[in-house]
N, C-alpha and C positions, 0 to 999 in steps of 0.2 A: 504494500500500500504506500509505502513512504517514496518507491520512484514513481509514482503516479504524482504524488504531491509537486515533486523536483521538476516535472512534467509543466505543470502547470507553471510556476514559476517561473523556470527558464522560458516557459515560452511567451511569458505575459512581457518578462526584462528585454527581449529580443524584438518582441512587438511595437513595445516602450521607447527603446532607444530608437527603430524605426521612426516610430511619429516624431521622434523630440529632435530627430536629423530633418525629418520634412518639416518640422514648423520651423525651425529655425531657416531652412532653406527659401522658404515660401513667405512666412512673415518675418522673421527677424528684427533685430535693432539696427539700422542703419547705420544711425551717432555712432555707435559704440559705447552709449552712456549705461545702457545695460545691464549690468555685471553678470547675467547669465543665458538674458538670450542674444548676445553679438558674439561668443564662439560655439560653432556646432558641436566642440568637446563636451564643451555644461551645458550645452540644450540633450546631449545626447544621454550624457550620465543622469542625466534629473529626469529623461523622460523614460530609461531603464529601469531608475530608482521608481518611478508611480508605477509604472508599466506593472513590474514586480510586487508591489504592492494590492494595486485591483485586482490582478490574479488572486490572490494568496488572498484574498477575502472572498473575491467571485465563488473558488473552489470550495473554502467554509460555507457558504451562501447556499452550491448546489448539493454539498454531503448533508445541509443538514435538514434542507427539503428533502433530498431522500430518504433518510433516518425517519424523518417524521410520518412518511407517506406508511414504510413500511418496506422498503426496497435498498435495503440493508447491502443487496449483492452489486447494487449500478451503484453505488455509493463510490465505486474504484471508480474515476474517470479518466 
């Protein structure tokens, strides 16, 4: 059950860093006055970092609508 979990995570932080590369590419800080959205390194680690985060709740969120339902075995996602 635990590489399911790891599952979820790494793929929420991969997902994460994606968007927080295309926001930054797409709207960004022009000035540079920013301090995290004018380089795409800290737009990319901060949007890794939520990425990883919504996961890792989403996954609590769907195990424990399933727990509740009854459905103990889909719980593994």
């Amino acid at each position: 059950m635990k590489k399911y979990i790891n599952i979820w995570k790494i793929g929420g932080a991969l997902l994460g860093a994606l968007g927080g590369y295309l926001y930054w590419h797409e709207v960004g800080c022009l000035t540079g006055h920013c301090p995290i959205q004018s380089h795409w390194q800290t737009m990319t680690i901060w949007g890794s970092t939520m990425g990883f985060l919504v996961a890792d709740l989403l996954h609590l969120f769907v195990q424990t609508i399933s727990n509740r339902n009854g459905n103990a075995e889909r719980a593994i996602l």
